[in-house]
C-alpha positions in Angstrom: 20.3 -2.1 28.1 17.9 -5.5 27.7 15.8 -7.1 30.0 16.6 -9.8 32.3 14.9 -12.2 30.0 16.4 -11.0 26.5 20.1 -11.3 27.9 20.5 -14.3 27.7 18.9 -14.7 24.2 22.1 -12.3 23.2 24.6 -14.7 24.0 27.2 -15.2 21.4 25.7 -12.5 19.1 29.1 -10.2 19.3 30.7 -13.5 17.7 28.1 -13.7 15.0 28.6 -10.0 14.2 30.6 -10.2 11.4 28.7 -13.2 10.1 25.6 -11.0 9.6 27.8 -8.4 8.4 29.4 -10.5 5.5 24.9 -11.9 4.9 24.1 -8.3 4.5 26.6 -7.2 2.5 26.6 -9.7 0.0 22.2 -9.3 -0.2 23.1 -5.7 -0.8 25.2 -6.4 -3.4 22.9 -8.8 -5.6 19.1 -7.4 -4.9 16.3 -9.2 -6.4 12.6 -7.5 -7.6 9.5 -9.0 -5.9 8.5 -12.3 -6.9 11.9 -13.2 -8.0 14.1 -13.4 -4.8 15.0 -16.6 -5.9 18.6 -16.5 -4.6 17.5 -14.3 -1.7 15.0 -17.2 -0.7 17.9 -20.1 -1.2 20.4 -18.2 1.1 17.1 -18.0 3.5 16.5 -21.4 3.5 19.7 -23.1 4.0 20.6 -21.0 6.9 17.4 -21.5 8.9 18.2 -25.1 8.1 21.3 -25.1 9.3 20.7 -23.3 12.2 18.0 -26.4 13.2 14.1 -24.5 11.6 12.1 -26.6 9.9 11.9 -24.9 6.8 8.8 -24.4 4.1 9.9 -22.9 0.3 7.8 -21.6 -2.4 5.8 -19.8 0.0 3.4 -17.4 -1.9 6.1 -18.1 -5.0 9.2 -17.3 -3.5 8.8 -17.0 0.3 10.3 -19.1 2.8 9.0 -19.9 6.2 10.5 -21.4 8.9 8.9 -22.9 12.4 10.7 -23.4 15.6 9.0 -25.0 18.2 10.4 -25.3 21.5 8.0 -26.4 24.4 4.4 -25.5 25.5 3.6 -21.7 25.2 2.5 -19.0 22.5 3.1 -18.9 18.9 4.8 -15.7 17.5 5.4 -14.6 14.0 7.9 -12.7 13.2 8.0 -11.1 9.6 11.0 -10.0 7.3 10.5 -8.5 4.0 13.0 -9.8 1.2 13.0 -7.7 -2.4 14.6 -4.9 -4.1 13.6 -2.2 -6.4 14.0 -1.1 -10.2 16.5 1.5 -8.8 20.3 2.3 -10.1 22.2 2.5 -6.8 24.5 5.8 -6.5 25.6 5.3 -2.7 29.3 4.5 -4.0 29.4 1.6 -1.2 32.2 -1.2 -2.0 29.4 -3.8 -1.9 26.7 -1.4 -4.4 24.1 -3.3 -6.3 25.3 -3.3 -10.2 22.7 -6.0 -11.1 19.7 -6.0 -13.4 16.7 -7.5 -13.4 13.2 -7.4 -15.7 10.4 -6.4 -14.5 6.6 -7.0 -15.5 6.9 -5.5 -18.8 9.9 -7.2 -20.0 11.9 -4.6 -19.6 15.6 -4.7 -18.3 15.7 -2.8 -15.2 18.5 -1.6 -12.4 17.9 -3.4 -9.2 18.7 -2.0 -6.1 18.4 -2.7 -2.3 17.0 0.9 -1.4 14.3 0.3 1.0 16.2 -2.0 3.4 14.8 -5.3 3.0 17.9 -7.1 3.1 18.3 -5.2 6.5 15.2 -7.0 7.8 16.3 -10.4 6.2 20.0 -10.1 7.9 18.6 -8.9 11.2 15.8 -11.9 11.4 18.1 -14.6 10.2 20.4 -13.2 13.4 17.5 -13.7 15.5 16.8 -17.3 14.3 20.2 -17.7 15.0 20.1 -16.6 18.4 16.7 -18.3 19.1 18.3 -21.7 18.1 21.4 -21.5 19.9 19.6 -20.6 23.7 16.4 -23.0 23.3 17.0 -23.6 27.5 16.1 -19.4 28.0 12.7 -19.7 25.9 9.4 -21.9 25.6 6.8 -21.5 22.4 7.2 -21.8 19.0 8.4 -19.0 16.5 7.0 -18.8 13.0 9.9 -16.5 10.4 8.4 -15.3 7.8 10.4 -14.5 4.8 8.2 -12.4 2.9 8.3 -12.0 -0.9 7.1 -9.2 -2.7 6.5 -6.3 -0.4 6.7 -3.5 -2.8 4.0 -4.8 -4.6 2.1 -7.1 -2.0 3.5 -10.5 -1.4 1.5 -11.1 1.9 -1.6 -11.8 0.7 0.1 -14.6 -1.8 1.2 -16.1 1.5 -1.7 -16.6 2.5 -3.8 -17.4 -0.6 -0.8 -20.0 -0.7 -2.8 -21.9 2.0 -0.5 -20.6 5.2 -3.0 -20.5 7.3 -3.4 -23.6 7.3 0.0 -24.9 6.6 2.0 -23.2 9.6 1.2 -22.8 13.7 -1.3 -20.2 14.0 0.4 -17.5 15.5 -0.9 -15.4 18.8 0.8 -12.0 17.8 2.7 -11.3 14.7 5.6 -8.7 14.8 7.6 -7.0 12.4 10.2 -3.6 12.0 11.2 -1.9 9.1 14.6 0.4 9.0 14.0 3.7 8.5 16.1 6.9 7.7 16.7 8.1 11.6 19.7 7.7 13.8 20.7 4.3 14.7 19.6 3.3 17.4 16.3 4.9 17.9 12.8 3.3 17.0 9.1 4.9 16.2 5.5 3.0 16.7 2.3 4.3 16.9 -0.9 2.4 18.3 -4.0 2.5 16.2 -3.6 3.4 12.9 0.6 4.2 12.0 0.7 4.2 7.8 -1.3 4.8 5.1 -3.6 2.6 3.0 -1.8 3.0 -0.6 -3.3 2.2 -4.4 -1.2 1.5 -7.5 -3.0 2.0 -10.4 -1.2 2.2 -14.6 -3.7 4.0 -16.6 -3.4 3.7 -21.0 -4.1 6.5 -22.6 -5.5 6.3 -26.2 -4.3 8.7 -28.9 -4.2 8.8 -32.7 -0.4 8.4 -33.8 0.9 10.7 -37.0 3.7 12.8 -38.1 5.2 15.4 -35.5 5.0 18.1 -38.5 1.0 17.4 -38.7 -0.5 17.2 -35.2 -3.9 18.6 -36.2 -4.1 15.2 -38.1 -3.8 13.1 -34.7 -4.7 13.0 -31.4 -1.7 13.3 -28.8 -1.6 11.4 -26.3 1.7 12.8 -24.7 -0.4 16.4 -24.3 -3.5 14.3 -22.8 -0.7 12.2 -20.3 0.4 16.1 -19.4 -2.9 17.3 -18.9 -3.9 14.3 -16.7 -1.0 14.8 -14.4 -1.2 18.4 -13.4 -5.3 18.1 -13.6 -4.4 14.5 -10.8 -2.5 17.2 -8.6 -5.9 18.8 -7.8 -7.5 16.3 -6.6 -5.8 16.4 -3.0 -5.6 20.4 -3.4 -8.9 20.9 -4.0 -11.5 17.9 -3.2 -9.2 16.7 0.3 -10.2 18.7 3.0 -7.7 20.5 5.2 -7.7 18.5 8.6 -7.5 15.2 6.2 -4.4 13.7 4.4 -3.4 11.9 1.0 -1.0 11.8 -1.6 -1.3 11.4 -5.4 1.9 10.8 -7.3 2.6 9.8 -10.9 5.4 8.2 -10.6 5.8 6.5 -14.0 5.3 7.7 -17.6 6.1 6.6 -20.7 4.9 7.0 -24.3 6.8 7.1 -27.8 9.7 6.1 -29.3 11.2 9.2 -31.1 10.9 12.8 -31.1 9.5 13.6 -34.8 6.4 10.7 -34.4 3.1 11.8 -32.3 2.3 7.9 -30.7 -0.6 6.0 -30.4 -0.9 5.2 -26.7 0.9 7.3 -23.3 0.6 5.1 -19.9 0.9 6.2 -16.4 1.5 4.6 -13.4 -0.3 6.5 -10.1 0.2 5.7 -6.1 -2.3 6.8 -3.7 -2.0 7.2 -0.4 -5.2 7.6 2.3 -5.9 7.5 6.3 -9.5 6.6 5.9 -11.6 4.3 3.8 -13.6 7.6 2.9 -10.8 9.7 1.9 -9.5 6.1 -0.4 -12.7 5.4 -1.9 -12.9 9.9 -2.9 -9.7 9.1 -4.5 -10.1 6.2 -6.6 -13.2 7.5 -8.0 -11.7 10.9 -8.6 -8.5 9.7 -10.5 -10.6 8.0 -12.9 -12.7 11.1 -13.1 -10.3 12.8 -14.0 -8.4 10.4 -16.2 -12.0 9.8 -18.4 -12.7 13.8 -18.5 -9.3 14.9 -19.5 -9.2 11.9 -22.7 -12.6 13.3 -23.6 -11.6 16.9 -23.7 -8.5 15.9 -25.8 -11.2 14.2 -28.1 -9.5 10.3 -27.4 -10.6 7.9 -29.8 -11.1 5.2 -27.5 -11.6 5.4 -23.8 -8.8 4.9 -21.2 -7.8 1.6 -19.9 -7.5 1.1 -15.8 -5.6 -1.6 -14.3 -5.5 -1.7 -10.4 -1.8 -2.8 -9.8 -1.5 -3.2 -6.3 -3.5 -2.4 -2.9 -2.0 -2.1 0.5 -4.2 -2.1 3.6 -4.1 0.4 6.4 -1.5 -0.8 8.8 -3.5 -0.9 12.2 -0.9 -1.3 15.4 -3.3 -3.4 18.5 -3.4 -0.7 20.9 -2.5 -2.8 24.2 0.6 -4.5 21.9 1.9 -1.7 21.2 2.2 -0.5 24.9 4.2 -3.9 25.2 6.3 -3.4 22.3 7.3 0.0 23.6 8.4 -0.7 26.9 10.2 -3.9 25.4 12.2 -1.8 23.4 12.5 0.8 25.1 14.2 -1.8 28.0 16.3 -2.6 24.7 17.4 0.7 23.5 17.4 3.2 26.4 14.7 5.5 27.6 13.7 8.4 25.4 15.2 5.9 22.4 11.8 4.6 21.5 9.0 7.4 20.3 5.5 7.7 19.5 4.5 9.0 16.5 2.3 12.3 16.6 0.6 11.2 13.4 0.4 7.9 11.2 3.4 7.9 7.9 2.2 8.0 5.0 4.0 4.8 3.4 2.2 1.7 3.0 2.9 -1.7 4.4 1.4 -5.4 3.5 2.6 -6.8 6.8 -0.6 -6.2 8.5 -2.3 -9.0 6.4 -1.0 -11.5 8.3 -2.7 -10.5 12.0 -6.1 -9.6 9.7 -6.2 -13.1 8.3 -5.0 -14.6 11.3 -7.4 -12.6 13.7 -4.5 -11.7 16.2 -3.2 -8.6 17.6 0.1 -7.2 15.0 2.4 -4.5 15.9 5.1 -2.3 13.5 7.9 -0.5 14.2 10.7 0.9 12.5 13.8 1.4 13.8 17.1 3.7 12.6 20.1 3.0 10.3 21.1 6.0 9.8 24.4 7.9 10.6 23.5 9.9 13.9 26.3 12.9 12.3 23.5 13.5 9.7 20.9 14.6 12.5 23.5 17.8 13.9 20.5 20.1 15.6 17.6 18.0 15.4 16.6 17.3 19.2 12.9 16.1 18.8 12.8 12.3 16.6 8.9 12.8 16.0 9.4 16.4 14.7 11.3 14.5 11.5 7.9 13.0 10.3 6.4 16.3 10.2 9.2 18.7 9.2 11.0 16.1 7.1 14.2 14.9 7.2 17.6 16.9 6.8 18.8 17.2 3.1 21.8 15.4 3.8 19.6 12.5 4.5 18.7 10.2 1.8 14.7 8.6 2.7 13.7 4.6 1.2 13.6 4.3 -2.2 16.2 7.1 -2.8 19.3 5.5 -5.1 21.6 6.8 -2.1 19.9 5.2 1.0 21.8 2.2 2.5 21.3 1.6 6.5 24.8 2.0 8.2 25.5 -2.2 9.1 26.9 -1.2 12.4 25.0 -0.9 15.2 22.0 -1.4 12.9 22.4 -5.1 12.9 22.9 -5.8 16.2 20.2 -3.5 17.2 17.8 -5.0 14.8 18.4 -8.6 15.8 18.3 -6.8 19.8 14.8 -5.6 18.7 13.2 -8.5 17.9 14.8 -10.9 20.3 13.3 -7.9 23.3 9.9 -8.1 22.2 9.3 -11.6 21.4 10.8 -12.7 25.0 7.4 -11.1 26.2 5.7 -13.9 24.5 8.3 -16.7 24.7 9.1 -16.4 28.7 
């Protein structure tokens, strides 16, 4: 079901099916880490020229934009996020992600598509698509952004790379994300809908020796242990109750071989928060923490902390929202389309671009997921707050991969619905 002003927007997008199909497959297959979508961005480019864009590269690095103006009326942004993550896919899919890449330390690293991005990159370049080929059934211009960098924050390299200035201001700015829910359902939230998140990689300092003579050293492995099960308390025991954050350590690394005690351990910690309060409680308690525990364990030199990467709260415009759920809810069906009961707790950069811009900006995500993997759940919202079914891989898991039909068709559906609002 789509509005009277979408439909004719979706002409010819059955025939461009298997198109989009081959496009996501083949970005699924050869993944690319943040700041070096290089391939990603070429594939980008050349089909938003083809298709009639006038297109920017080397956006913020690697991002590409491209501007479609068509007639007198508003300017809308529409946002797709384009890199992968150091992950070893497992899924088994005939297109799976064998490649490599090397990340900021040098390092040679799996890469894998698990958090959907070249969903969003496939489903966007289908709505370019569509938005070029029925220019009679629309007025306004449409800014695509093909954003670098999400994991780690490519927004605000957009717009340190001058595109404010560079590129129509837009009026709204819009963007989804697939999520791990049946296909053909989608979740927004006004106000605040996901967390503000902190990436911090902490070096502790030891005194390296022989494994057979640890009362000559300090060890830095036994300080890195006591750090992260001291870190756990933090939320346990200095978060109240009614309030919400996360701390994980998600990275650890020290040594080289089991019989030598090294010289240095380093950690790599996410935080997530609702409030600036709650963020600011965190922060200074981690390195509370971090500074007490390398004293206790006698460290001969004090910890090093480097602030990796800091994602805003993402903040839905109330009245937007309310727009952007009845357009989608024309799209999908009533009862498709549900608001959450409480904000996620993963982090997004995409809200950057209404903040700088001074505009209303409204999130979604919508499902990929096999609807047989839901058997008995009735309530959507309820899977945000008793979690998802085990046989249900979540982003960032080595075996998620959206199902590519209906998603695609539903993403592109998605955004063609609620930009119509704004390009009647």
């Amino acid at each position: 079901m789509t509005t009277t002003e979408t439909t004719p927007l979706l002409s010819g997008l059955t025939d461009r099916l298997p198109g989009l199909r081959a496009l996501y497959e083949d970005l699924h297959t050869h993944p690319e880490l943040a700041f070096q979508e290089v391939r990603t961005a070429r594939i980008v480019a050349a089909r938003l020229r083809e298709q009639g864009w006038e297109v920017t590269e080397g956006v913020g690095r690697t991002g590409v934009v491209g501007v479609l103006t068509n007639g007198a009326g508003p300017v809308v942004l529409l946002r797709a996020d384009m890199d992968g993550l150091p992950v070893k896919e497992q899924t088994g899919l005939p297109y799976a992600s064998t490649d490599t890449g090397t990340d900021p330390q040098g390092r040679e690293v799996p890469v894998m598509h698990a958090c959907g991005h070249d969903m969003h990159v496939t489903c966007l370049l289908g709505a370019t698509a569509q938005l070029a080929a029925t220019r009679e059934h629309w007025s306004g211009t449409v800014v695509a952004v093909f954003q670098p960098a999400e994991e780690i924050g490519g927004a605000p390299a957009m717009i340190e790379d001058g595109f404010l200035d560079r590129f129509p201001r837009a009026d709204v700015c819009l963007g989804q994300h697939v999520f791990p829910a049946p296909v053909g359902y989608a979740v927004t939230r006004p106000g605040l809908f996901m967390a503000a998140a902190d990436n911090l990689r902490i070096r502790l300092h030891g005194r390296g020796g022989h494994a057979s003579t640890p009362e000559m050293s300090v060890d830095p492995v036994v300080m890195a242990a006591a750090v992260v099960m001291r870190l756990q308390t933090i939320v346990s025991r200095e978060i109240g109750a009614s309030q919400a954050a996360v701390v994980t350590v998600g990275s650890l690394h020290a040594g080289t071989k089991g019989n030598i005690i090294p010289e240095t351990a380093d950690l790599e910690v996410n935080l997530r928060s609702f409030t600036p309060p709650v963020r600011d409680r965190l922060l200074a308690a981690v390195e509370r923490v971090v500074r007490a525990e390398a004293a206790a364990s006698n460290a001969p030199k004090d910890p090093e902390f480097t602030r990796l990467e800091s994602f805003p709260l993402t903040v839905n415009d109330p009245q937007t929202t309310a727009i952007v759920h009845t357009r989608l809810t024309e799209a999908l069906g009533q009862d498709r389309v549900v608001t959450l009961p409480q904000p996620l707790n993963a982090g997004e950069d995409f809200g950057v671009f209404g903040a700088a811009l001074g505009v209303p900006s409204v999130y979604w995500q919508f499902g990929g997921a096999d609807p047989a993997l839901f058997a008995g759940v009735t309530e959507l919202d309820q899977l945000h707050v008793n979690g998802l079914p085990d046989s249900v891989p979540a982003n960032h898991s080595p075996f998620y991969a959206p199902v590519p039909d209906p998603t695609i068709e539903i993403g592109v559906t998605n955004l063609l619905a609620v930009a119509t609002h704004w390009l009647r």
